[in-house]
N, CA, C and O atoms as CSV, one atom per row, in Angstrom:
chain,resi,resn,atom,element,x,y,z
A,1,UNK,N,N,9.412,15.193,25.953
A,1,UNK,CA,C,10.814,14.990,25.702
A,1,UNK,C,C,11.096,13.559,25.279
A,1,UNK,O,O,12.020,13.181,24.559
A,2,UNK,N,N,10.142,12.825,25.848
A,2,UNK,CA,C,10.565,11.143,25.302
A,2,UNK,C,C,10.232,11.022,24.523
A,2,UNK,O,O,10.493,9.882,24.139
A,3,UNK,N,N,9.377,11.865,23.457
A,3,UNK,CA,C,8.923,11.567,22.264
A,3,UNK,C,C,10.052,11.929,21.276
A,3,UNK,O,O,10.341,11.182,20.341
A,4,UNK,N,N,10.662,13.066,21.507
A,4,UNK,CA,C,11.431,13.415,21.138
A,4,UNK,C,C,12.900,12.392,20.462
A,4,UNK,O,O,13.473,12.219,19.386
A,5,UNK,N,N,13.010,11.822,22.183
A,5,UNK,CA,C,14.208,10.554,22.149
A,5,UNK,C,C,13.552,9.586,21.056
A,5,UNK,O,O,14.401,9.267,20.224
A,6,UNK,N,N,12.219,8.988,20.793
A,6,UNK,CA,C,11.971,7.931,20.432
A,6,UNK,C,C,11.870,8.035,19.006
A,6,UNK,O,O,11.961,7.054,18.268
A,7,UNK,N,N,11.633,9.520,18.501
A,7,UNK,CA,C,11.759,9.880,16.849
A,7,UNK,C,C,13.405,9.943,16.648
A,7,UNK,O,O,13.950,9.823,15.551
A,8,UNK,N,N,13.921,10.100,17.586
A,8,UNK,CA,C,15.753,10.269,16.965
A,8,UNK,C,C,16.343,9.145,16.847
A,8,UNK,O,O,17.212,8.996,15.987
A,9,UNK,N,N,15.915,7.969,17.841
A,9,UNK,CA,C,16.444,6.880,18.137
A,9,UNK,C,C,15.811,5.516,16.718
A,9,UNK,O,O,16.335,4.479,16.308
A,10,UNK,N,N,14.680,6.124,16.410
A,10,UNK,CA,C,14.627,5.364,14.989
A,10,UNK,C,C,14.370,5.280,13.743
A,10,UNK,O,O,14.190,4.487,12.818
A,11,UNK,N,N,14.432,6.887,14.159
A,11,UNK,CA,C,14.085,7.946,12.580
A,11,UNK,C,C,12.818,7.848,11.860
A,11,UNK,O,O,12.824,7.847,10.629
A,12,UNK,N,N,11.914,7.779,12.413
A,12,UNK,CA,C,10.819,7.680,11.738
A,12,UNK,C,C,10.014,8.746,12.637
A,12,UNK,O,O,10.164,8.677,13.857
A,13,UNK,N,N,9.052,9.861,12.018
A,13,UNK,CA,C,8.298,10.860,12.207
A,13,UNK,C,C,7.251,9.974,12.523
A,13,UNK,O,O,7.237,9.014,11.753
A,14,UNK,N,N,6.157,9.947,13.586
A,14,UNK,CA,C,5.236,9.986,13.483
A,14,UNK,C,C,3.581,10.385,12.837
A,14,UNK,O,O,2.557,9.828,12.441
A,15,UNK,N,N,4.148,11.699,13.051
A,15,UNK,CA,C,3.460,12.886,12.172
A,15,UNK,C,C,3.630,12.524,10.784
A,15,UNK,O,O,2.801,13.155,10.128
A,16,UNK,N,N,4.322,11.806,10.072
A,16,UNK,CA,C,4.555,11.620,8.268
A,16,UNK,C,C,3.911,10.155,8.387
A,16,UNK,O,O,3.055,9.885,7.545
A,17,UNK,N,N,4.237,9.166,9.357
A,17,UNK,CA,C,3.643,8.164,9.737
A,17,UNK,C,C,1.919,8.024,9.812
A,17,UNK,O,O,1.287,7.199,9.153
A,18,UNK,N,N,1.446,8.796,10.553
A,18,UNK,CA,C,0.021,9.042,10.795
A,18,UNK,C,C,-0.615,9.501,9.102
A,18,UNK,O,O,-1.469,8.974,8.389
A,19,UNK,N,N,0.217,10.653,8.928
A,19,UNK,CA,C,-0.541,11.445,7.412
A,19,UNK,C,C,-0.589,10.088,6.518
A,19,UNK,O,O,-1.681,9.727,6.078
A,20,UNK,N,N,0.673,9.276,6.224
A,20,UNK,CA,C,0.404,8.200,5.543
A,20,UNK,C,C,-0.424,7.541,5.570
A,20,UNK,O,O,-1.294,7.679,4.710
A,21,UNK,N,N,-0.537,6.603,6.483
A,21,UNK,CA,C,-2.045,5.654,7.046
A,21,UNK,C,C,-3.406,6.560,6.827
A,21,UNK,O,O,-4.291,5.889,6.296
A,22,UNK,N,N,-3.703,7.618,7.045
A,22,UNK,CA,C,-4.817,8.314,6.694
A,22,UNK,C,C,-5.245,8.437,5.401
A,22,UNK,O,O,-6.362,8.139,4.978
A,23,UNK,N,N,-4.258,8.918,4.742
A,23,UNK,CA,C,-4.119,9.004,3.050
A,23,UNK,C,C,-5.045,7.545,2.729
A,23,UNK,O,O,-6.189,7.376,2.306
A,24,UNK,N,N,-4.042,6.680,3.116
A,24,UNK,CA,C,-4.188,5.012,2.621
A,24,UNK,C,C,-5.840,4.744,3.112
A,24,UNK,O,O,-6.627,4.275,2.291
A,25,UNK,N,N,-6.177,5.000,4.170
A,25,UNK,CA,C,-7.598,5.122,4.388
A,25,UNK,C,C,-8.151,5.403,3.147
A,25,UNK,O,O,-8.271,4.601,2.220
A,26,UNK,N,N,-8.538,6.765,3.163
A,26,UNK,CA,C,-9.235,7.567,2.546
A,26,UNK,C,C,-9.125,7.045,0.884
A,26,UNK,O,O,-9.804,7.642,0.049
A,27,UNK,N,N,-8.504,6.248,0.593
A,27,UNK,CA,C,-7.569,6.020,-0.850
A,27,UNK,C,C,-9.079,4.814,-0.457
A,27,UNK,O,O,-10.200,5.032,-0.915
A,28,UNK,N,N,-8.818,3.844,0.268
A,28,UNK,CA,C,-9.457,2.652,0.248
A,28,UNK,C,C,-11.160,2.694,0.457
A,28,UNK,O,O,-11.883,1.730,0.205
A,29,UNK,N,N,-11.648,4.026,0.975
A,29,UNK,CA,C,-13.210,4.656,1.051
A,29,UNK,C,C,-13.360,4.702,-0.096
A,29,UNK,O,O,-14.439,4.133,-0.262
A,30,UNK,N,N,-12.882,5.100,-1.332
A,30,UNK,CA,C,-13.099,5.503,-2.204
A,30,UNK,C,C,-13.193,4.350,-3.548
A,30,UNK,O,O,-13.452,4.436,-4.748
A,31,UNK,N,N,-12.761,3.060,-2.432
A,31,UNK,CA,C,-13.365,1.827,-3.893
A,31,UNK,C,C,-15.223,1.790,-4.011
A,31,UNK,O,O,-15.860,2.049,-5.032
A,32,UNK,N,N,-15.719,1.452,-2.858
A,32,UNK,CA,C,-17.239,1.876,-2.930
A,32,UNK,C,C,-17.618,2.886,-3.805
A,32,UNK,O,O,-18.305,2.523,-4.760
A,33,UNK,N,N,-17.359,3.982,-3.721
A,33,UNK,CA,C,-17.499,4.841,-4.516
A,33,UNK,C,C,-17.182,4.629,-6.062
A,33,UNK,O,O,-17.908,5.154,-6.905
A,34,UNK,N,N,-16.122,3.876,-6.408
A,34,UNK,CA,C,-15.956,3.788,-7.513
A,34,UNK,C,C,-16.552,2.952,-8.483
A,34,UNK,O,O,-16.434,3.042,-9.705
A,35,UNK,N,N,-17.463,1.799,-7.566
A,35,UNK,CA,C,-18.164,0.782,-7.772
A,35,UNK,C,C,-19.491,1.223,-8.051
A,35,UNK,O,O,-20.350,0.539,-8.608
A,36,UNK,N,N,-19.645,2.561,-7.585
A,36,UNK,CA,C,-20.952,3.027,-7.642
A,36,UNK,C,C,-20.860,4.006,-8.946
A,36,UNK,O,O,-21.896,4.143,-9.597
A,37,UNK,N,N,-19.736,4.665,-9.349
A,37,UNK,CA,C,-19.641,4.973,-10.506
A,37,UNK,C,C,-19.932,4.450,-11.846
A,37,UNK,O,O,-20.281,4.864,-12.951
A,38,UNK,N,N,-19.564,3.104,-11.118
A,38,UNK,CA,C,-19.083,1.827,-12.349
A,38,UNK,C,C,-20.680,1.411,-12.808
A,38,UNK,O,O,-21.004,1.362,-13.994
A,39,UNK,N,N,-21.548,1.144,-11.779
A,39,UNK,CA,C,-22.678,0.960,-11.552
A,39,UNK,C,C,-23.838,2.223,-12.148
A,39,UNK,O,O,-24.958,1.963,-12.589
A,40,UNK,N,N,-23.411,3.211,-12.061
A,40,UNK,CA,C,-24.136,4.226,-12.820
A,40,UNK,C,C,-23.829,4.437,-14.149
A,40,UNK,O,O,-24.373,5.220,-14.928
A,41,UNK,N,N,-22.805,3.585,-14.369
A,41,UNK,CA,C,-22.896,4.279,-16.081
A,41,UNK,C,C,-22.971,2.872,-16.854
A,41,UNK,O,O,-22.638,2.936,-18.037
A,42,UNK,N,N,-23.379,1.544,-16.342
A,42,UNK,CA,C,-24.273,0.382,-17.130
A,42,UNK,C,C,-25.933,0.413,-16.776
A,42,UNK,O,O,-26.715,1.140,-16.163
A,43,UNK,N,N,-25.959,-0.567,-17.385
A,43,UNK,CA,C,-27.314,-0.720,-17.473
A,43,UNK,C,C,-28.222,-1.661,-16.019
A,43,UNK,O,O,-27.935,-2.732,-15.485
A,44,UNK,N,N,-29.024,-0.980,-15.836
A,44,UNK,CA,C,-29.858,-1.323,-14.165
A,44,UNK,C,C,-29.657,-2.490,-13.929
A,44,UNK,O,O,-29.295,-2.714,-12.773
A,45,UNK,N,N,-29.779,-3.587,-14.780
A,45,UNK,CA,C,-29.588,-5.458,-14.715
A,45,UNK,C,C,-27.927,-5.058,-14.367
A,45,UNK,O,O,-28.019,-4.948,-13.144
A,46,UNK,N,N,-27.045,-4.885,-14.562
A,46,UNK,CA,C,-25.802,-4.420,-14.148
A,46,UNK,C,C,-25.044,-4.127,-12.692
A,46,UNK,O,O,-23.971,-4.565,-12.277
A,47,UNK,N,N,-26.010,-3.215,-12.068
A,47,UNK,CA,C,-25.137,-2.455,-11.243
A,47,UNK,C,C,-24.973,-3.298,-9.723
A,47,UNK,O,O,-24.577,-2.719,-8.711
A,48,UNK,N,N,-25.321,-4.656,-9.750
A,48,UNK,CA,C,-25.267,-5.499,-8.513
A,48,UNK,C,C,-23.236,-5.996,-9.114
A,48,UNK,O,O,-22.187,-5.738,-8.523
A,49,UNK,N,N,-23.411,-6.578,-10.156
A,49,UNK,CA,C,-22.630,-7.120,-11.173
A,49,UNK,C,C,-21.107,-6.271,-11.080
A,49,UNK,O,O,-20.028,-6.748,-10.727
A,50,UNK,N,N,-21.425,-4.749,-11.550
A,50,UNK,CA,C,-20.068,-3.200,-11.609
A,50,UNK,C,C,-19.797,-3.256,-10.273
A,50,UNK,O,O,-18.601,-3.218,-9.985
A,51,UNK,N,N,-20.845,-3.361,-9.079
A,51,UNK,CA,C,-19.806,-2.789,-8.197
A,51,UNK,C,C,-19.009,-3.888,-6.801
A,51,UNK,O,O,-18.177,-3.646,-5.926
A,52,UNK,N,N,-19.973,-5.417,-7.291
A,52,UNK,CA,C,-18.880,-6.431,-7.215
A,52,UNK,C,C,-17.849,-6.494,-7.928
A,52,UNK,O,O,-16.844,-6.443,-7.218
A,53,UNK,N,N,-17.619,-6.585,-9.036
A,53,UNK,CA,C,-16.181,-6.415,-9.892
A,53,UNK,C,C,-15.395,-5.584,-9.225
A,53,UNK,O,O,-14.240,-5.983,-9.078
A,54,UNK,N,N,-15.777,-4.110,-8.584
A,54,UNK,CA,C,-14.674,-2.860,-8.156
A,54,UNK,C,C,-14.130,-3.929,-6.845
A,54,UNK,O,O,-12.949,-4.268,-6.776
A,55,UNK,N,N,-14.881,-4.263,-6.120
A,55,UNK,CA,C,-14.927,-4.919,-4.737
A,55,UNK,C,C,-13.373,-5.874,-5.002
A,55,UNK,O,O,-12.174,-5.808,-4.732
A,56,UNK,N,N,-14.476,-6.860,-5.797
A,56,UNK,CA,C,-13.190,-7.713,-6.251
A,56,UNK,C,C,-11.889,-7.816,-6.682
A,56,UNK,O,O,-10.957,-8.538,-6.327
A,57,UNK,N,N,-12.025,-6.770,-7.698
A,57,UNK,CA,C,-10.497,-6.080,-8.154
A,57,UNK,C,C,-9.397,-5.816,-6.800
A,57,UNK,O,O,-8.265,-6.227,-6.543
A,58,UNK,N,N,-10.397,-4.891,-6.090
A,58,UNK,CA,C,-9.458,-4.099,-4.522
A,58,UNK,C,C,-8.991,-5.265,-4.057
A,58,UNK,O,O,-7.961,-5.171,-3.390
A,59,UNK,N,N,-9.658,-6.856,-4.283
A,59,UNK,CA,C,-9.528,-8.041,-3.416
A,59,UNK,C,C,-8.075,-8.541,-4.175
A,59,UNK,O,O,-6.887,-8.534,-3.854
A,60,UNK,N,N,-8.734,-8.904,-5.169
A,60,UNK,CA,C,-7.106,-9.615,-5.915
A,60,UNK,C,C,-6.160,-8.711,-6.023
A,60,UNK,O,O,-5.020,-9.171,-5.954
A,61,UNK,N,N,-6.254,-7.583,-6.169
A,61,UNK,CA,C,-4.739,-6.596,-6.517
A,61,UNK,C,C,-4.375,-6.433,-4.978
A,61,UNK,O,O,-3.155,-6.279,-5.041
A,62,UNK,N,N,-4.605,-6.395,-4.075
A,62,UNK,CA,C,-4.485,-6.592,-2.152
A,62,UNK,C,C,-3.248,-8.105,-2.207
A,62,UNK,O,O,-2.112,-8.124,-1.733
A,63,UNK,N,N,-3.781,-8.934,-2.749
A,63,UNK,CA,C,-3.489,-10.378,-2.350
A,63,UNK,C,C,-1.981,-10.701,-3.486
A,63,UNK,O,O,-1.117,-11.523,-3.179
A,64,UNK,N,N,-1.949,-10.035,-4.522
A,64,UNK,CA,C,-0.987,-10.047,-5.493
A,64,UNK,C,C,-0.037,-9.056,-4.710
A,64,UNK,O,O,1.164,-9.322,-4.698
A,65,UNK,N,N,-0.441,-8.066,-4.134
A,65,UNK,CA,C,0.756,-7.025,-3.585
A,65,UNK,C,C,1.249,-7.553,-2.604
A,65,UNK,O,O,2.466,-7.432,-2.745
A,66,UNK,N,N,0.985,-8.197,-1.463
A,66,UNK,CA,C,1.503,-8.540,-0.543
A,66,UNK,C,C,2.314,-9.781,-0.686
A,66,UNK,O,O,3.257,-10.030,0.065
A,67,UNK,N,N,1.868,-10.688,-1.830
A,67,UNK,CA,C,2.450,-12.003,-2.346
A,67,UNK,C,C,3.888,-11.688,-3.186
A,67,UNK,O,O,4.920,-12.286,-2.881
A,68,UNK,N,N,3.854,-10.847,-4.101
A,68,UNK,CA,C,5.120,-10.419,-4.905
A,68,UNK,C,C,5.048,-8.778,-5.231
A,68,UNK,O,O,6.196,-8.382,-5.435
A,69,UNK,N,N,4.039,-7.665,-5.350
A,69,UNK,CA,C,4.348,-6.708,-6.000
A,69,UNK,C,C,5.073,-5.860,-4.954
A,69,UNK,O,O,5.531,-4.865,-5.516
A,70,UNK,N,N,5.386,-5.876,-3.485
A,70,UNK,CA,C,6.020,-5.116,-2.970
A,70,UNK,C,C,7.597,-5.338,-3.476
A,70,UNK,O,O,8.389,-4.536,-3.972
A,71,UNK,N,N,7.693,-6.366,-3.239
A,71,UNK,CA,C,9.043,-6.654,-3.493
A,71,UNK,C,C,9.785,-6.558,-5.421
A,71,UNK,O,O,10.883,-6.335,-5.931
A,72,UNK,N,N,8.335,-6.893,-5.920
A,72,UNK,CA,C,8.527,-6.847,-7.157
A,72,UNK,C,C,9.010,-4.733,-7.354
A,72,UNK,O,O,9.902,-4.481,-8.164
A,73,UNK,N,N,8.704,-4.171,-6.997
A,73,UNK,CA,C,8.384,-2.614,-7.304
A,73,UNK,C,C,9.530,-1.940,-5.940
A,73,UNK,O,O,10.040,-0.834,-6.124
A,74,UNK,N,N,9.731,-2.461,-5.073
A,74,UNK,CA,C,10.686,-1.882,-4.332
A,74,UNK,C,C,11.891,-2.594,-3.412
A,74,UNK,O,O,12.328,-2.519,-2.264
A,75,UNK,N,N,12.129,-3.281,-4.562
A,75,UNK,CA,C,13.183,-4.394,-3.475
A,75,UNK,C,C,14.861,-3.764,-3.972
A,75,UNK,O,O,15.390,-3.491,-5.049
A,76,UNK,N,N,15.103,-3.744,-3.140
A,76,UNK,CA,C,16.320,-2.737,-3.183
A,76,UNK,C,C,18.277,-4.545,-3.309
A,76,UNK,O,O,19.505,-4.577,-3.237
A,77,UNK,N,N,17.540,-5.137,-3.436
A,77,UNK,CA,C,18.567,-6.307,-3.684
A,77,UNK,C,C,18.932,-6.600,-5.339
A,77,UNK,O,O,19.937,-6.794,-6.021
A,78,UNK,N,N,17.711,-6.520,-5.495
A,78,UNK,CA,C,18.388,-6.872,-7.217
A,78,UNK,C,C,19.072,-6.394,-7.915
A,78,UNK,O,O,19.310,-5.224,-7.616
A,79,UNK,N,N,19.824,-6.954,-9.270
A,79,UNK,CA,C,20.878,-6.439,-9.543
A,79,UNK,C,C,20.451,-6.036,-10.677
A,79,UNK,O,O,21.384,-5.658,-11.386
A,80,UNK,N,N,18.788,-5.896,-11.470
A,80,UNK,CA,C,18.339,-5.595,-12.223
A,80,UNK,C,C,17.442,-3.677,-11.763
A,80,UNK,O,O,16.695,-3.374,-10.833
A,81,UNK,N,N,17.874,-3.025,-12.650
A,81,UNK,CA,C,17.483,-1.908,-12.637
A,81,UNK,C,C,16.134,-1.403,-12.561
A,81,UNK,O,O,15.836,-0.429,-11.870
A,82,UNK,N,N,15.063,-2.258,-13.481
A,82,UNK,CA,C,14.002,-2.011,-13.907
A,82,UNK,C,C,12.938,-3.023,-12.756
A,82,UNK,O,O,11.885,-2.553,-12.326
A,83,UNK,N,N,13.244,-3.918,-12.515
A,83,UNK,CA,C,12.129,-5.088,-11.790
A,83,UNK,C,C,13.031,-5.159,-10.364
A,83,UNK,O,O,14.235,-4.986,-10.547
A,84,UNK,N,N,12.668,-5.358,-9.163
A,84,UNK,CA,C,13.116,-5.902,-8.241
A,84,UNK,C,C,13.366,-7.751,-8.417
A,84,UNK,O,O,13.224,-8.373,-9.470
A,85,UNK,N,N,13.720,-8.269,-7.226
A,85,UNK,CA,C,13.507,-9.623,-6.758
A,85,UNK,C,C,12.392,-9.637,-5.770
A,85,UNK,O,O,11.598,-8.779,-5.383
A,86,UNK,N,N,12.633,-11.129,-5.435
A,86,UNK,CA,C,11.204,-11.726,-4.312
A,86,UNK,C,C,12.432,-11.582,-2.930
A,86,UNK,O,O,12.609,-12.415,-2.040
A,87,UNK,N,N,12.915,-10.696,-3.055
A,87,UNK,CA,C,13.461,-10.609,-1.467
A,87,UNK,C,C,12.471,-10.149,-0.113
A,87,UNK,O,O,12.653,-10.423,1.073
A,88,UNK,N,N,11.553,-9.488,-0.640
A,88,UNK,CA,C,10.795,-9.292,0.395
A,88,UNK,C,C,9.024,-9.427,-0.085
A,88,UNK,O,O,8.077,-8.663,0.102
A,89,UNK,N,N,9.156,-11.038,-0.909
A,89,UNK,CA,C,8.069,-11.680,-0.798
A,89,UNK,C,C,7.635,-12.268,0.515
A,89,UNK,O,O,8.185,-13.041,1.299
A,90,UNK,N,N,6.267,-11.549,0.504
A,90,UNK,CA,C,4.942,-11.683,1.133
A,90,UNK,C,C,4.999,-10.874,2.468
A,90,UNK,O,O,4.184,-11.011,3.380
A,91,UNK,N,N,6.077,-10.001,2.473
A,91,UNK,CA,C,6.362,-8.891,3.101
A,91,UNK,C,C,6.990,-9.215,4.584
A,91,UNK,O,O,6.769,-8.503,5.564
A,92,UNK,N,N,7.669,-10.198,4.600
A,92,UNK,CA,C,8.114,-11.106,5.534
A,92,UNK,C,C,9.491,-10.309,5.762
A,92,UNK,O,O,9.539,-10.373,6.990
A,93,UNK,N,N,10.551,-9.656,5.411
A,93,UNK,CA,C,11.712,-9.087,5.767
A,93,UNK,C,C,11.468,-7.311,5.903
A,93,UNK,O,O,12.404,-6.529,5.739
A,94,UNK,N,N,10.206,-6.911,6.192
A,94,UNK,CA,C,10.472,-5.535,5.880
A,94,UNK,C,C,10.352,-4.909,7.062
A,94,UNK,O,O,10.081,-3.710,6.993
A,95,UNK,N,N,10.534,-5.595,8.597
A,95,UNK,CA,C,10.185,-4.840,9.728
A,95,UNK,C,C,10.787,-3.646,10.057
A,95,UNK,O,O,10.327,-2.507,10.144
A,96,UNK,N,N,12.450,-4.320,10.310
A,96,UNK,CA,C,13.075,-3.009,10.762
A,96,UNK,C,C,14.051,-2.242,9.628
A,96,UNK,O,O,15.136,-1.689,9.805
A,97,UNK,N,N,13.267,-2.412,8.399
A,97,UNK,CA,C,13.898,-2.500,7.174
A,97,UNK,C,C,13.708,-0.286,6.699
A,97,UNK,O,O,12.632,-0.041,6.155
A,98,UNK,N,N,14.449,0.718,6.870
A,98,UNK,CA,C,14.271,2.002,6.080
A,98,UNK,C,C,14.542,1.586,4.586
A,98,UNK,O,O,15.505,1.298,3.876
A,99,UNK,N,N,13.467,1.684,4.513
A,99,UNK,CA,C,13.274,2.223,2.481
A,99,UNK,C,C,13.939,3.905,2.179
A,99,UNK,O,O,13.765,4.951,2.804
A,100,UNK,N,N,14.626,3.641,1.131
A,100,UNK,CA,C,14.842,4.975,0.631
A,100,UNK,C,C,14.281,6.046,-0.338
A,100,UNK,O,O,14.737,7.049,-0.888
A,101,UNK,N,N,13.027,5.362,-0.306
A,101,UNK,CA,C,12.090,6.528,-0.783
A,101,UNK,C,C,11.610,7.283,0.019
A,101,UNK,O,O,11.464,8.502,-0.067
A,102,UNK,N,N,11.329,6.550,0.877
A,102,UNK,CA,C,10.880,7.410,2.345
A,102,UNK,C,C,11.627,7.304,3.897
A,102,UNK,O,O,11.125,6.524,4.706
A,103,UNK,N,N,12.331,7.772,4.126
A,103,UNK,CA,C,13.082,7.151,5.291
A,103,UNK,C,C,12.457,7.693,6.600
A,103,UNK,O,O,12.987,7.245,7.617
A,104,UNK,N,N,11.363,8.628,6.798
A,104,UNK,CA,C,10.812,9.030,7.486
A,104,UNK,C,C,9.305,7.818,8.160
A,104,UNK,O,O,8.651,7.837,9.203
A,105,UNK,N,N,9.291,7.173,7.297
A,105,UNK,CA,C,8.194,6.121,7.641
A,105,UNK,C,C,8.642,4.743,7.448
A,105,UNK,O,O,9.311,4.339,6.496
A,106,UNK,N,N,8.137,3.939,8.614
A,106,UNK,CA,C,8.527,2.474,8.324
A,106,UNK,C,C,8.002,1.631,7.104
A,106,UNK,O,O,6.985,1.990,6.511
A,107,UNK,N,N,8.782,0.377,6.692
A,107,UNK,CA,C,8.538,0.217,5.419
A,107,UNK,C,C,7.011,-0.777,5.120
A,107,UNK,O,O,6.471,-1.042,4.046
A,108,UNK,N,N,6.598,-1.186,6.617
A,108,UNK,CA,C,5.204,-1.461,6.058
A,108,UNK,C,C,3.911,-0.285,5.755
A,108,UNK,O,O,2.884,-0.342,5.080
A,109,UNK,N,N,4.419,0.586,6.458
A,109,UNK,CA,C,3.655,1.956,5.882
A,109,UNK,C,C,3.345,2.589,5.043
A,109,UNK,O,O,2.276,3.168,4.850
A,110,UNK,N,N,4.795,2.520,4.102
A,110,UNK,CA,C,4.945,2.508,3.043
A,110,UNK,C,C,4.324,1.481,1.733
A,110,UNK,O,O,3.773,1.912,0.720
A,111,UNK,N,N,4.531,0.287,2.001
A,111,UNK,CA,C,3.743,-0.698,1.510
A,111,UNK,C,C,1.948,-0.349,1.466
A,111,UNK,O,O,1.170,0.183,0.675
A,112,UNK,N,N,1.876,-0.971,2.757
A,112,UNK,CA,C,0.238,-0.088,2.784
A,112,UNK,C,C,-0.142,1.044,1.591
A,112,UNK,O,O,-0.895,0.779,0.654
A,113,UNK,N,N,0.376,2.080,1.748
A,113,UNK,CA,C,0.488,3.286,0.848
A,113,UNK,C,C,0.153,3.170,-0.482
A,113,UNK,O,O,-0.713,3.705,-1.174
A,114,UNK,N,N,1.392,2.009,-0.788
A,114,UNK,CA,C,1.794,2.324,-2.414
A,114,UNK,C,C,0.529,0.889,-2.605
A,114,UNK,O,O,-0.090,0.909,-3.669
A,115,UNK,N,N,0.294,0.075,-1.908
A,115,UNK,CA,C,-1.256,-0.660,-1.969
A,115,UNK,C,C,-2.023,0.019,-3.258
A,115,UNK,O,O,-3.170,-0.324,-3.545
């Protein structure tokens, strides 16, 4: 029953909560893998080379999202239609913040996600 109280009291599902974070897992197993793809289709002197690059990529596009692309892609302040603002650069205002794409999950969850 207190679980009950604690999903009404701040609107967020657990259960949509959990499926998210798992997804986002399973999303992030799958850079290795892609490195190893990358790595099978150059040449043998290569494949140390392809599947550092995948590594790396996951590294800088990680460090750019949390610096501006959350806010850049879902900031709900700007008065521009197409781009957000840096209102919730480096993900510093989004604690007790519902997004309206998902109002069932909190908005670093969401972040994570769209990672």
């Amino acid at each position: 029953m207190s679980e009950a109280i604690s999903i009404s009291s701040t609107g967020y599902n657990p259960g949509d909560n959990a499926w998210v974070l798992t997804c986002s897992a399973l999303v992030f197993i799958m850079t290795p893998g892609l490195g190893l793809f990358y790595s099978g289709n150059g040449h043998v002197k290569n494949t140390l080379s392809s599947m550092i690059f995948s590594v790396m990529t996951l590294s800088v596009v990680s460090i750019q999202w949390v610096l501006f692309g959350y806010s850049l892609a879902f900031s709900d302040k700007s008065s521009s239609f197409f781009i957000g603002d840096f209102y919730y650069g480096l993900l510093l205002k989004i604690n007790n913040t519902i997004n309206p794409v998902a109002p069932t999950i909190p908005a670093i969850t969401l972040s994570i996600y769209q990672w």
